[in-house]
CHARMM internal coordinates of N, CA and C (Angstrom, degrees):
IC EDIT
DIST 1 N 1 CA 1.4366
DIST 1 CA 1 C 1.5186
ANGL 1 N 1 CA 1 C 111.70
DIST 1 C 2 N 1.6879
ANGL 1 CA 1 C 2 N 106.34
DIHE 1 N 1 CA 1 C 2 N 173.54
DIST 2 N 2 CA 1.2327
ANGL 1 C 2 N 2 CA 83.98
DIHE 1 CA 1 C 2 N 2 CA -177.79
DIST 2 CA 2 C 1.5190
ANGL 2 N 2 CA 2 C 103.94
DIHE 1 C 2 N 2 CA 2 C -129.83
DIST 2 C 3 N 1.7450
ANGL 2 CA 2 C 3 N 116.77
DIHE 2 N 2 CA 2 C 3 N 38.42
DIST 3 N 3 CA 1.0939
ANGL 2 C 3 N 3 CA 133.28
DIHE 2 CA 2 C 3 N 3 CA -178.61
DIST 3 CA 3 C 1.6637
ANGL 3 N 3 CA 3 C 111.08
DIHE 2 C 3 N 3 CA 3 C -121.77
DIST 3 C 4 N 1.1424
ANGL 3 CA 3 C 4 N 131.06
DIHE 3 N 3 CA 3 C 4 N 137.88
DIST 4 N 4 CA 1.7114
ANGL 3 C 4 N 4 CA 111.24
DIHE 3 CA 3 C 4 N 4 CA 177.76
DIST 4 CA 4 C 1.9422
ANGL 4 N 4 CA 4 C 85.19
DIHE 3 C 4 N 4 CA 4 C -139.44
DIST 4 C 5 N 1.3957
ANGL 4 CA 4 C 5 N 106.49
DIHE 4 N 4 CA 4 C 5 N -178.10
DIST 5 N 5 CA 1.1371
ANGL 4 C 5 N 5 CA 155.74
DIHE 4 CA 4 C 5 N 5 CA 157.26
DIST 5 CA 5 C 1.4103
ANGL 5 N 5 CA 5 C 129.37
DIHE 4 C 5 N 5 CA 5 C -92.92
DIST 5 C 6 N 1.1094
ANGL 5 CA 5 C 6 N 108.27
DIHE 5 N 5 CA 5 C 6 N 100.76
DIST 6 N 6 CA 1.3628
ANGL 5 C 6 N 6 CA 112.63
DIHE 5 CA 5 C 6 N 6 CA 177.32
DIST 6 CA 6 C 1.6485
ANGL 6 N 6 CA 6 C 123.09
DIHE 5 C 6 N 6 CA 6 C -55.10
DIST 6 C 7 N 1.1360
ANGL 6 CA 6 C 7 N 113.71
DIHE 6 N 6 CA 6 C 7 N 101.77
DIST 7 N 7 CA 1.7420
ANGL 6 C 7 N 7 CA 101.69
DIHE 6 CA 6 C 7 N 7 CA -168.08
DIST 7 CA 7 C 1.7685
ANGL 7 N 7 CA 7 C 99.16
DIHE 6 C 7 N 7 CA 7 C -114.76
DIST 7 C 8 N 1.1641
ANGL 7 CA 7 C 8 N 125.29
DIHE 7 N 7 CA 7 C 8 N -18.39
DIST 8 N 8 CA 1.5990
ANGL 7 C 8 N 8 CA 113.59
DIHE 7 CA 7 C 8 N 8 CA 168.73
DIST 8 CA 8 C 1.4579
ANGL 8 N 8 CA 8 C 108.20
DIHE 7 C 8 N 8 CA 8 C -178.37
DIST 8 C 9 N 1.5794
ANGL 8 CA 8 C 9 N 118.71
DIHE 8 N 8 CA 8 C 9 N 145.88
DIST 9 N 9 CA 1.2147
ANGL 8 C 9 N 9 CA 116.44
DIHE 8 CA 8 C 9 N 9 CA -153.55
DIST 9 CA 9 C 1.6074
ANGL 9 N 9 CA 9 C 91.87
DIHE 8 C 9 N 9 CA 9 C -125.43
DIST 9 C 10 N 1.4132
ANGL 9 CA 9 C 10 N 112.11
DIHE 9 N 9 CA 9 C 10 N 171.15
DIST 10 N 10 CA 1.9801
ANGL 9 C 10 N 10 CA 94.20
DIHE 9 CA 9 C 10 N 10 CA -176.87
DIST 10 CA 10 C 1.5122
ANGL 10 N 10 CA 10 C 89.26
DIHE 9 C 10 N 10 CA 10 C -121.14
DIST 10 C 11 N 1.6188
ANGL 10 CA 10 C 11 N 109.67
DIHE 10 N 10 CA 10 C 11 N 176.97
DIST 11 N 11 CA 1.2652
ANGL 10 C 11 N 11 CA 104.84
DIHE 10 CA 10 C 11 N 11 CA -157.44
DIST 11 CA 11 C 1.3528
ANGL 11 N 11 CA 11 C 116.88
DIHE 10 C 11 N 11 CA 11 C -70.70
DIST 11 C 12 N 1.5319
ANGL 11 CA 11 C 12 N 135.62
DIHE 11 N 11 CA 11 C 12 N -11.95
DIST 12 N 12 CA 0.7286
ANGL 11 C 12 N 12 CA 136.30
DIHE 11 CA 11 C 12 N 12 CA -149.53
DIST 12 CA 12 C 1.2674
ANGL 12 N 12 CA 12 C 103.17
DIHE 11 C 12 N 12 CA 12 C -111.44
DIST 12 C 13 N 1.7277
ANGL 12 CA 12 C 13 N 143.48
DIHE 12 N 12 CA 12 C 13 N 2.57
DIST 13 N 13 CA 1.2177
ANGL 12 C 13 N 13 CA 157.73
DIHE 12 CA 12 C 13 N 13 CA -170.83
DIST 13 CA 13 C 1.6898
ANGL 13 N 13 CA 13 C 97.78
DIHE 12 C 13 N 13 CA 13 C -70.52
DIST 13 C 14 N 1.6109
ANGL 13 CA 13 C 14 N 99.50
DIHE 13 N 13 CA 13 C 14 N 142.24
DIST 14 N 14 CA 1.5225
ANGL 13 C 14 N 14 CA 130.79
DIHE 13 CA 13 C 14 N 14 CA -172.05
DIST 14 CA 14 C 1.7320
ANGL 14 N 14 CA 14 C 95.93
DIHE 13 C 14 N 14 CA 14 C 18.33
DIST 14 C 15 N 1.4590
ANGL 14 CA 14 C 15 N 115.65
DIHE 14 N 14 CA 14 C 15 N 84.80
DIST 15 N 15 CA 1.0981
ANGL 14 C 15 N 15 CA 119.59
DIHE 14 CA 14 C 15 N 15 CA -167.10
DIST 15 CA 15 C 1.7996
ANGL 15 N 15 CA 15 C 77.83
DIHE 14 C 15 N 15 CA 15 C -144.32
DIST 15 C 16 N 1.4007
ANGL 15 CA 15 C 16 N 114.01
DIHE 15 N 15 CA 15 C 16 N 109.18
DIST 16 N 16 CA 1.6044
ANGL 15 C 16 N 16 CA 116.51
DIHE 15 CA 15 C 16 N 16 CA -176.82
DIST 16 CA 16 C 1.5192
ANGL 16 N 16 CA 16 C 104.94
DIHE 15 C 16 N 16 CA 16 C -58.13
DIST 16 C 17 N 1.4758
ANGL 16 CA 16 C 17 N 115.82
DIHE 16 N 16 CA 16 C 17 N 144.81
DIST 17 N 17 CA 1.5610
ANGL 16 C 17 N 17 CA 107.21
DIHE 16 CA 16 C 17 N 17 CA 159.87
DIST 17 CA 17 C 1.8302
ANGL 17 N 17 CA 17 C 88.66
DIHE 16 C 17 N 17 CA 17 C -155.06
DIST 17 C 18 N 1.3652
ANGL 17 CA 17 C 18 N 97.42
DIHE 17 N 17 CA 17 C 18 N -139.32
DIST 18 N 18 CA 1.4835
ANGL 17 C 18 N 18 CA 91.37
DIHE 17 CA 17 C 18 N 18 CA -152.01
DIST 18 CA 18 C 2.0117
ANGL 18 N 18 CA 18 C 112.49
DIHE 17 C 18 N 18 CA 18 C -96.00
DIST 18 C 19 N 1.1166
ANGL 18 CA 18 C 19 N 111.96
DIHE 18 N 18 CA 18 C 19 N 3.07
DIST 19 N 19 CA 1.3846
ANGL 18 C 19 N 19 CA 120.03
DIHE 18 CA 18 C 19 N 19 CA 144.34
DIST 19 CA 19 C 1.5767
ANGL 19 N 19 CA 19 C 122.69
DIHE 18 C 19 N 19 CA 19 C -90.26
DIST 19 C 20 N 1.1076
ANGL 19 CA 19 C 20 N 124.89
DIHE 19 N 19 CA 19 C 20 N -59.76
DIST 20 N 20 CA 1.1306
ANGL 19 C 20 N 20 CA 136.35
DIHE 19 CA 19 C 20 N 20 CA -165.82
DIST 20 CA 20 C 1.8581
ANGL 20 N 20 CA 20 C 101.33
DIHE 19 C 20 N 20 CA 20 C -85.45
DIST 20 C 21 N 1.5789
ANGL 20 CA 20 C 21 N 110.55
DIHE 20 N 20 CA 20 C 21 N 135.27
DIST 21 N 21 CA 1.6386
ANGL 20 C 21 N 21 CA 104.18
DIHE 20 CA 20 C 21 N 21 CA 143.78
DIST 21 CA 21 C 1.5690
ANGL 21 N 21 CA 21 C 106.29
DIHE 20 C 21 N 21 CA 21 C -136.12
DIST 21 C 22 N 1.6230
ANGL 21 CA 21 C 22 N 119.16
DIHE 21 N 21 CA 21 C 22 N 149.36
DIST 22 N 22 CA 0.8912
ANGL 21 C 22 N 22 CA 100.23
DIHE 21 CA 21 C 22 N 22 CA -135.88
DIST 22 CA 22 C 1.9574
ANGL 22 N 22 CA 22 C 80.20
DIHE 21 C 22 N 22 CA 22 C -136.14
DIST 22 C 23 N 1.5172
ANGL 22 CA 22 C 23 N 97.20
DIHE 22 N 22 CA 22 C 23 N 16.30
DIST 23 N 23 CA 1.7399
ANGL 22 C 23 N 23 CA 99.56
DIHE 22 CA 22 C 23 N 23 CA 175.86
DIST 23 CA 23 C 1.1313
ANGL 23 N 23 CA 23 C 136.38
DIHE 22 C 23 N 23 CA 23 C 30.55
DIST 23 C 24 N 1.6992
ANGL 23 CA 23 C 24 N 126.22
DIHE 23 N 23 CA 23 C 24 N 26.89
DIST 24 N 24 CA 1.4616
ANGL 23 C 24 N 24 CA 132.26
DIHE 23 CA 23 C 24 N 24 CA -158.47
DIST 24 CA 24 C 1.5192
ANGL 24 N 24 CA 24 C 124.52
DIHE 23 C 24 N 24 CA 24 C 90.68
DIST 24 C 25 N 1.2966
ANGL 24 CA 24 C 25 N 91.45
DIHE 24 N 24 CA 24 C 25 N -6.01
DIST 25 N 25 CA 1.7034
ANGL 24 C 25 N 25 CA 79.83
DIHE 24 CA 24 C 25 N 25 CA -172.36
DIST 25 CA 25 C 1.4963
ANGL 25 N 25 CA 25 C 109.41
DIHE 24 C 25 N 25 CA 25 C -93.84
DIST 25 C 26 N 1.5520
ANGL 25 CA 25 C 26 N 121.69
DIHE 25 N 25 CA 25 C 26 N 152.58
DIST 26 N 26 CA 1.1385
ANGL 25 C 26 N 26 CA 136.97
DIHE 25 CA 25 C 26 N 26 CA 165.61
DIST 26 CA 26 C 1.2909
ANGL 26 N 26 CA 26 C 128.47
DIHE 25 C 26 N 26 CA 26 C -149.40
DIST 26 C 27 N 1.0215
ANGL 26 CA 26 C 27 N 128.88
DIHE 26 N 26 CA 26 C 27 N -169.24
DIST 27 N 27 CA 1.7639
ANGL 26 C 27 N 27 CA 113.05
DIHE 26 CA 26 C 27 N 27 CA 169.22
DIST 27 CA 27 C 1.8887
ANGL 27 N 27 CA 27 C 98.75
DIHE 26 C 27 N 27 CA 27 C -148.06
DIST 27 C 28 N 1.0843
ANGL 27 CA 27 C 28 N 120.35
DIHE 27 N 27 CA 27 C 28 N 151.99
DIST 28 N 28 CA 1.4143
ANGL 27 C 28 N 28 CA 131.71
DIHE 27 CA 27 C 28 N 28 CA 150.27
DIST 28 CA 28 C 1.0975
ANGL 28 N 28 CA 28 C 159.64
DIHE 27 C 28 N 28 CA 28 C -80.91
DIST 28 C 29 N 1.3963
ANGL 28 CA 28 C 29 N 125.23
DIHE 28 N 28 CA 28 C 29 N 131.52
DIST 29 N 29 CA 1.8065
ANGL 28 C 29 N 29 CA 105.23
DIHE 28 CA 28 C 29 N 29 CA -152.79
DIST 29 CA 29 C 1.4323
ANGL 29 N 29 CA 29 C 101.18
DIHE 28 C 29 N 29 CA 29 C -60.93
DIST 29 C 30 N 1.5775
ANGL 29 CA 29 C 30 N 115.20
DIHE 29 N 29 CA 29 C 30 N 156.88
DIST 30 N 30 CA 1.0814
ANGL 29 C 30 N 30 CA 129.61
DIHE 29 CA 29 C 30 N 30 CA -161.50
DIST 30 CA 30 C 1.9209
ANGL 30 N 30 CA 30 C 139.53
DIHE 29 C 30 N 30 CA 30 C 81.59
DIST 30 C 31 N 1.6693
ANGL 30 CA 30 C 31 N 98.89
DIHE 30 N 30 CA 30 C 31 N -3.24
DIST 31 N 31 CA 0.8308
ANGL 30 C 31 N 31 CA 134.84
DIHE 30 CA 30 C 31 N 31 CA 171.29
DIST 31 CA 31 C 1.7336
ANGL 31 N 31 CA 31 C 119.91
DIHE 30 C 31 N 31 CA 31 C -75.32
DIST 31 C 32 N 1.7434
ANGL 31 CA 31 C 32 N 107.30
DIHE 31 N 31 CA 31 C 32 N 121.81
DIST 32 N 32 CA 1.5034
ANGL 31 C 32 N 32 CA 87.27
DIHE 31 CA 31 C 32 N 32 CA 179.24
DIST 32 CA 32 C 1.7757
ANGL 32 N 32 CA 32 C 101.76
DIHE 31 C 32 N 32 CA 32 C -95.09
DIST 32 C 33 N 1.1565
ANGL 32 CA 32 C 33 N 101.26
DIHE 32 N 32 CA 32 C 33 N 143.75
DIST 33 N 33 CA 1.5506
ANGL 32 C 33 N 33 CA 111.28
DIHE 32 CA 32 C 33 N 33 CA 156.26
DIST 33 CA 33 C 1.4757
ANGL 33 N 33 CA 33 C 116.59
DIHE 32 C 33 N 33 CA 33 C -131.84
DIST 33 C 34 N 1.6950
ANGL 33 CA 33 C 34 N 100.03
DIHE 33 N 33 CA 33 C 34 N 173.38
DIST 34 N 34 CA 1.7519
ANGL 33 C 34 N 34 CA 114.62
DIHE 33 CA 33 C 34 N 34 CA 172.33
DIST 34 CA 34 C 0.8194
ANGL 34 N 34 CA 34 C 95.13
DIHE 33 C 34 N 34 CA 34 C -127.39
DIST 34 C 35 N 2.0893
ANGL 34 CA 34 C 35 N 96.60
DIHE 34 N 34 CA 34 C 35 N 161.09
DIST 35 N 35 CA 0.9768
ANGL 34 C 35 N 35 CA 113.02
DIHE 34 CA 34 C 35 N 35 CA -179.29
DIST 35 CA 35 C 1.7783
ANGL 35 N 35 CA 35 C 94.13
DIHE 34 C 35 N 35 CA 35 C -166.96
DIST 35 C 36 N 1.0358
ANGL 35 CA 35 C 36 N 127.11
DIHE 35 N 35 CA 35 C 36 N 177.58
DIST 36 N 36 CA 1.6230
ANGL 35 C 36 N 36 CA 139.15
DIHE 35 CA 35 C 36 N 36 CA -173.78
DIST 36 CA 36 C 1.4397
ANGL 36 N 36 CA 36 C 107.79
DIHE 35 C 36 N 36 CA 36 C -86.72
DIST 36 C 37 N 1.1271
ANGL 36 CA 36 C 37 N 103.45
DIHE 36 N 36 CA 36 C 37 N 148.87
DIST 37 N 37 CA 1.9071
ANGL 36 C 37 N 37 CA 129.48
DIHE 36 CA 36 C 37 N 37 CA -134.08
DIST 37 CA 37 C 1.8582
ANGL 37 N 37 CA 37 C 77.95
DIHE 36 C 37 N 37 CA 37 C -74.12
DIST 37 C 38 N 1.6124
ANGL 37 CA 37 C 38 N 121.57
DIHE 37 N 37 CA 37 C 38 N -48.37
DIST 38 N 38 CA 1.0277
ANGL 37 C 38 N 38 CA 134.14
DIHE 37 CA 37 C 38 N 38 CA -130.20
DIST 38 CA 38 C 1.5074
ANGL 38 N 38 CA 38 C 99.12
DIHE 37 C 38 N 38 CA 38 C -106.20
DIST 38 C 39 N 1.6511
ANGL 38 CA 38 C 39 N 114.37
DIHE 38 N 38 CA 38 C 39 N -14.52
DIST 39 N 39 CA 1.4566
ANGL 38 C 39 N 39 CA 110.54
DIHE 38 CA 38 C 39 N 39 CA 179.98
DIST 39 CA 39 C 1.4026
ANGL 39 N 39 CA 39 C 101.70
DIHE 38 C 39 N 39 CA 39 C -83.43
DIST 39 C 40 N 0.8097
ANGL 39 CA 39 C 40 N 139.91
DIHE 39 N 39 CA 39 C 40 N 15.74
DIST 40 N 40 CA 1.7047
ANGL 39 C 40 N 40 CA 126.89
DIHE 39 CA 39 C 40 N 40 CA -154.24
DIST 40 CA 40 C 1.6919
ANGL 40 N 40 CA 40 C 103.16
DIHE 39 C 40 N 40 CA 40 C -129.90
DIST 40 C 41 N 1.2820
ANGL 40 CA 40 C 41 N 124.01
DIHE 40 N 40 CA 40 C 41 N 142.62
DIST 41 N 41 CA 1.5597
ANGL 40 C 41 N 41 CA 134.39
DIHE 40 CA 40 C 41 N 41 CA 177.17
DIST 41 CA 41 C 1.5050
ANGL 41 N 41 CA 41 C 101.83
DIHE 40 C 41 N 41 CA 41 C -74.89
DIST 41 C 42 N 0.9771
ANGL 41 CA 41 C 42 N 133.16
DIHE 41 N 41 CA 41 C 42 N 155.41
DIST 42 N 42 CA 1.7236
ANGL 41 C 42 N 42 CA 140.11
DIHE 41 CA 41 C 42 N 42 CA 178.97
DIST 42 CA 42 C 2.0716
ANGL 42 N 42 CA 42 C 87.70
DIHE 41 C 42 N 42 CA 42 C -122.01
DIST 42 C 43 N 1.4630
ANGL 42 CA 42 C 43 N 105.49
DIHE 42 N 42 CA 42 C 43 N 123.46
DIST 43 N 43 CA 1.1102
ANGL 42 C 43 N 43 CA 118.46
DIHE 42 CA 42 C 43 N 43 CA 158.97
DIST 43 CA 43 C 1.4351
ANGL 43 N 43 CA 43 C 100.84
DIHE 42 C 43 N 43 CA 43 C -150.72
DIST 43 C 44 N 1.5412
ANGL 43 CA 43 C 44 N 95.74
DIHE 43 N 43 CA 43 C 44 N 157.01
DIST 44 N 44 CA 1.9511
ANGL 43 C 44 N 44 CA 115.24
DIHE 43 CA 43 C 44 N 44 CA 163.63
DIST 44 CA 44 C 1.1296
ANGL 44 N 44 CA 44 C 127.85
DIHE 43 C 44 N 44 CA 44 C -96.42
DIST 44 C 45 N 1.0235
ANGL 44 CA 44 C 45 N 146.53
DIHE 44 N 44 CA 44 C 45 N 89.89
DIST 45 N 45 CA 1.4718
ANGL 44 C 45 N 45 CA 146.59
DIHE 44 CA 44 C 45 N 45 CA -174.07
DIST 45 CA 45 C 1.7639
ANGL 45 N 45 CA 45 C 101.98
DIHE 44 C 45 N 45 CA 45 C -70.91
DIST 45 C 46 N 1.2773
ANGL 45 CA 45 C 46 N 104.36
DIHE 45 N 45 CA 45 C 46 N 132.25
DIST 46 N 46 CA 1.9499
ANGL 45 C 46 N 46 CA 75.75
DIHE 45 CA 45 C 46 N 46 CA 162.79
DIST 46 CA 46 C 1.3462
ANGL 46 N 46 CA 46 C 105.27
DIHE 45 C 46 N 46 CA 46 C 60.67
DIST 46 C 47 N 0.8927
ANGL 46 CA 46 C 47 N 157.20
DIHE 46 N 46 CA 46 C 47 N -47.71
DIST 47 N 47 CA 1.3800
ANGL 46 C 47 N 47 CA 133.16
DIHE 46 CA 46 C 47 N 47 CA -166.51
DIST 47 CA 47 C 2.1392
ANGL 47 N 47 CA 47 C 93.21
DIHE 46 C 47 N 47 CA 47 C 145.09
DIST 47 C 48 N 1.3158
ANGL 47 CA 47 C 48 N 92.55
DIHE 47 N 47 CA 47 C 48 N -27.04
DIST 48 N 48 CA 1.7197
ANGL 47 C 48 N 48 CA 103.56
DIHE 47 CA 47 C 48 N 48 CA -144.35
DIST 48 CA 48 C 2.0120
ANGL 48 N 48 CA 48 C 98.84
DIHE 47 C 48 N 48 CA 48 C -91.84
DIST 48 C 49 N 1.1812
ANGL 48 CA 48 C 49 N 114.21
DIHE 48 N 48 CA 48 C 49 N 123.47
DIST 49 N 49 CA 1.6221
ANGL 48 C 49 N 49 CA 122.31
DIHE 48 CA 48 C 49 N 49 CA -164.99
DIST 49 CA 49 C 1.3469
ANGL 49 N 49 CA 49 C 84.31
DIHE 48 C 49 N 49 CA 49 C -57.12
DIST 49 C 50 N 1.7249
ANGL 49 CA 49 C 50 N 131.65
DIHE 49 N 49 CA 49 C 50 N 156.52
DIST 50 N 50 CA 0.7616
ANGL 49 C 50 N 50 CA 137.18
DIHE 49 CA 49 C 50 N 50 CA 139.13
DIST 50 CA 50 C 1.4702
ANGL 50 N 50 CA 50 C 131.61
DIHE 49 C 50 N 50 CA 50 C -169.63
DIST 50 C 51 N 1.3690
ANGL 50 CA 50 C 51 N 141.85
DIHE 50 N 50 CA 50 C 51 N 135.24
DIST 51 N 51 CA 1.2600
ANGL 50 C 51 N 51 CA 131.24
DIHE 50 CA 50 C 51 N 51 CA -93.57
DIST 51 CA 51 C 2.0152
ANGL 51 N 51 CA 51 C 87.75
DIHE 50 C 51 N 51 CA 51 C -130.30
DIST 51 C 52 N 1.3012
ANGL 51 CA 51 C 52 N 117.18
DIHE 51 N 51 CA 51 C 52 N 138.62
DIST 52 N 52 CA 1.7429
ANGL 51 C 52 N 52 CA 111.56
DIHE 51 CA 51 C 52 N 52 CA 173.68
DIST 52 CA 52 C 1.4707
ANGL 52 N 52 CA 52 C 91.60
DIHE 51 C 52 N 52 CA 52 C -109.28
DIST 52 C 53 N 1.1841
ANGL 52 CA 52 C 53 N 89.05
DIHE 52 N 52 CA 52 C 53 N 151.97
DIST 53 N 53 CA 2.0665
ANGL 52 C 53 N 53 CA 98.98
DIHE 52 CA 52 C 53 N 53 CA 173.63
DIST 53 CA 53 C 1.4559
ANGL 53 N 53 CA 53 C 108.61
DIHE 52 C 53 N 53 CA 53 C -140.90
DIST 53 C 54 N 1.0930
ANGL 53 CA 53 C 54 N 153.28
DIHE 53 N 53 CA 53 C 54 N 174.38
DIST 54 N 54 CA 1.1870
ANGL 53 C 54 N 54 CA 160.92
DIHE 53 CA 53 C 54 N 54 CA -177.16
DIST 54 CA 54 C 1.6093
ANGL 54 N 54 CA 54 C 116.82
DIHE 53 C 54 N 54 CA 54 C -114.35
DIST 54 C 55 N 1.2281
ANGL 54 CA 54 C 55 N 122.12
DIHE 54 N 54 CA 54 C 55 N 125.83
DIST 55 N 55 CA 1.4422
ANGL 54 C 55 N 55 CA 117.28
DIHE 54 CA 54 C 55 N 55 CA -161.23
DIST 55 CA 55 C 1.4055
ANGL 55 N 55 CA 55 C 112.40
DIHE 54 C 55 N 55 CA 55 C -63.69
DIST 55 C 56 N 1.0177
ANGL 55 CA 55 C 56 N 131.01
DIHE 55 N 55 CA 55 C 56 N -10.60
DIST 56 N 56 CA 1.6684
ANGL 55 C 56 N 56 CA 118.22
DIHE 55 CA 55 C 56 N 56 CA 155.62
DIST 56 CA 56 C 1.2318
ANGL 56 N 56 CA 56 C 132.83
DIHE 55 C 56 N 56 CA 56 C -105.54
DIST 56 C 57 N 1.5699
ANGL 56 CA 56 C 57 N 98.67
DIHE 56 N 56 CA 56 C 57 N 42.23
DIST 57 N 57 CA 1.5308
ANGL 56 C 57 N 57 CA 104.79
DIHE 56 CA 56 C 57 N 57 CA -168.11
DIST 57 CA 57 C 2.0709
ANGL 57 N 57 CA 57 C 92.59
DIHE 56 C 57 N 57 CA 57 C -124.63
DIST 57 C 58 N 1.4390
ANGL 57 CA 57 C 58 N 88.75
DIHE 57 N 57 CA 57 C 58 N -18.91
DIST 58 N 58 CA 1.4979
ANGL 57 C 58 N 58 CA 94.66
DIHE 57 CA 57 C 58 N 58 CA -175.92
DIST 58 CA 58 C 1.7963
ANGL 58 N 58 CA 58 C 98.14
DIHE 57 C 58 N 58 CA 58 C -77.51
DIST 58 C 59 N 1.6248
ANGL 58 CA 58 C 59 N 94.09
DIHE 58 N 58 CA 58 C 59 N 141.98
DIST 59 N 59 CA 1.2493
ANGL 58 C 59 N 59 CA 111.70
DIHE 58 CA 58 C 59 N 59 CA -170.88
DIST 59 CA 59 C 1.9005
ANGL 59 N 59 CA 59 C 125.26
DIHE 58 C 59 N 59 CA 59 C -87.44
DIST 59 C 60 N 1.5389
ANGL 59 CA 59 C 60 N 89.84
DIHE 59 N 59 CA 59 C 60 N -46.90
DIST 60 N 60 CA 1.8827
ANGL 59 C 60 N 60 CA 99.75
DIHE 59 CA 59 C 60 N 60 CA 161.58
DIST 60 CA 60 C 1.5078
ANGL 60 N 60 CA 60 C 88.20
DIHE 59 C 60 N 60 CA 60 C -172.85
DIST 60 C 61 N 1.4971
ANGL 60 CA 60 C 61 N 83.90
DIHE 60 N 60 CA 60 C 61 N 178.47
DIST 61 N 61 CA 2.0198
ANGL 60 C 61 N 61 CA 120.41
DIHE 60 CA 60 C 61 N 61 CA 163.25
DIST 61 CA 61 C 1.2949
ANGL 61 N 61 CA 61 C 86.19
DIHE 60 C 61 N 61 CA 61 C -79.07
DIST 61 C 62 N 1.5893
ANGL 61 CA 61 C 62 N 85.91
DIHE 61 N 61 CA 61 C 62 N 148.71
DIST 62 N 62 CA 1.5028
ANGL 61 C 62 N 62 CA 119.73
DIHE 61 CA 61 C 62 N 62 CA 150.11
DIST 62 CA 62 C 1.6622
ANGL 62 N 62 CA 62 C 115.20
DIHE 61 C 62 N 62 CA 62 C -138.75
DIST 62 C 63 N 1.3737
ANGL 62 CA 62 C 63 N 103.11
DIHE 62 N 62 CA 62 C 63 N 157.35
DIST 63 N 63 CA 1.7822
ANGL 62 C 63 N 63 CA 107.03
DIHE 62 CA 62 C 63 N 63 CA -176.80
DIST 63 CA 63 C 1.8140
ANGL 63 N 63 CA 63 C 90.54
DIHE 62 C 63 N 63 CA 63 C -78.19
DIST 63 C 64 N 1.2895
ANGL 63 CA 63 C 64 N 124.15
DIHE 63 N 63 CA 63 C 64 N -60.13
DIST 64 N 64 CA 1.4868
ANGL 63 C 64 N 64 CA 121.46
DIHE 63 CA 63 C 64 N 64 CA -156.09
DIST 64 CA 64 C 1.3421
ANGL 64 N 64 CA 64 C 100.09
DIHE 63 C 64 N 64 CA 64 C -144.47
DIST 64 C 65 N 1.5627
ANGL 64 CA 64 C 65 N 106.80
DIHE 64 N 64 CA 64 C 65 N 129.70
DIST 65 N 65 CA 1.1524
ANGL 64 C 65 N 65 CA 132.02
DIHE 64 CA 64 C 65 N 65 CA -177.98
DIST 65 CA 65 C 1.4343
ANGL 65 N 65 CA 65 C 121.56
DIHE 64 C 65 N 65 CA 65 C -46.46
DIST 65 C 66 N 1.5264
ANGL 65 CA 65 C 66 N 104.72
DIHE 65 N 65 CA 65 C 66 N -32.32
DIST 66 N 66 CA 1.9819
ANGL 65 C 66 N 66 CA 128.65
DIHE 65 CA 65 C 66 N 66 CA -163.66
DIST 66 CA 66 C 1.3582
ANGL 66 N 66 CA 66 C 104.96
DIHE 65 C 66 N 66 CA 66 C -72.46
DIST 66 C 67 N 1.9440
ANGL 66 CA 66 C 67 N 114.45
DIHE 66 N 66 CA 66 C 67 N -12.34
DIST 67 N 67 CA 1.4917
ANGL 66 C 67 N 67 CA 107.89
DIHE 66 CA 66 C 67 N 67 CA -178.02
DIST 67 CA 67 C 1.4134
ANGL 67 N 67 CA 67 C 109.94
DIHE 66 C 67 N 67 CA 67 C -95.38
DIST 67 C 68 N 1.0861
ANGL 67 CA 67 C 68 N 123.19
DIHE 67 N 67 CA 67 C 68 N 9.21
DIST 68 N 68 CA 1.5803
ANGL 67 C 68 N 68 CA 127.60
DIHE 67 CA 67 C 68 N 68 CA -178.89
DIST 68 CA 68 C 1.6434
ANGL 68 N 68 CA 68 C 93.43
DIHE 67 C 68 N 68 CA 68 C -106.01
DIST 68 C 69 N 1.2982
ANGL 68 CA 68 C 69 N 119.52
DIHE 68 N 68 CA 68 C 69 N 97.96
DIST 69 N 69 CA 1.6719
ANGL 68 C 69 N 69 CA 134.96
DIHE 68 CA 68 C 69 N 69 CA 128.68
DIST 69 CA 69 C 1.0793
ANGL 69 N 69 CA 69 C 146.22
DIHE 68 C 69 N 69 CA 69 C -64.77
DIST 69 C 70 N 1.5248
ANGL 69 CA 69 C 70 N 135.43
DIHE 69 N 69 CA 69 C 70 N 138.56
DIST 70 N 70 CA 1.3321
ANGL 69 C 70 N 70 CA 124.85
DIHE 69 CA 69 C 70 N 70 CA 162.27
DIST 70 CA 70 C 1.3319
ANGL 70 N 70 CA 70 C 95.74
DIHE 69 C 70 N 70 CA 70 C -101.01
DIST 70 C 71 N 1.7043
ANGL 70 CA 70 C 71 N 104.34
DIHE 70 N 70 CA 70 C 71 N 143.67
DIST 71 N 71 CA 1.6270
ANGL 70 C 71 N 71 CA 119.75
DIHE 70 CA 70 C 71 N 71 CA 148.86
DIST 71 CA 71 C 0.9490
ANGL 71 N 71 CA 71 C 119.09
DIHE 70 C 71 N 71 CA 71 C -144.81
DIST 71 C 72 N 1.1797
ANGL 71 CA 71 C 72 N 126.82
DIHE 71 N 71 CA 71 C 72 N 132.60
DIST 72 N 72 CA 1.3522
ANGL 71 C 72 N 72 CA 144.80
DIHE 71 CA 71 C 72 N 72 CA 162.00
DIST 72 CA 72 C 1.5275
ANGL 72 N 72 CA 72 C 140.50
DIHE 71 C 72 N 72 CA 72 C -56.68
DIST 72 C 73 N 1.1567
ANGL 72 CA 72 C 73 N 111.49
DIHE 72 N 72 CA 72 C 73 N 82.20
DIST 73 N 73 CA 1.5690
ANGL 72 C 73 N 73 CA 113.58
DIHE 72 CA 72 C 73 N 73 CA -137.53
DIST 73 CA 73 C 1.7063
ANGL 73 N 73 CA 73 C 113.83
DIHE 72 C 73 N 73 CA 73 C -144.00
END
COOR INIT
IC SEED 1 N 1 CA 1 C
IC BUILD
């Protein structure tokens, strides 16, 4: 997908250094964001798919997941 759930961030997330600046922004666990199908690691925790991304690969917040569609058009 190309929507996740924020379930835990490590300490060092949108923390500016000398590639990245990251001007205030962050997000919070529990937070949905997007991001591209292809930036993201595929692991199973538990049994359960779930996806690592790198904090400047994430694209924005969103309130609810149900507004991100695909159509083919």
């Amino acid at each position: 997908g190309v929507v996740g759930l924020v379930l835990k961030k490590g300490n060092l997330a949108f923390k500016d250094d000398e590639t990245n600046k990251f001007h205030g922004q962050d997000v919070d666990v529990g937070d949905w964001v997007t991001f591209r199908p292809g930036d993201a690691k595929r692991i199973q925790l538990n049994g359960v798919e779930c996806r690592i991304v790198e904090d400047s690969l994430l694209d924005m917040v969103i309130e609810d997941p149900a507004i991100v569609t695909h159509s083919k058009g």
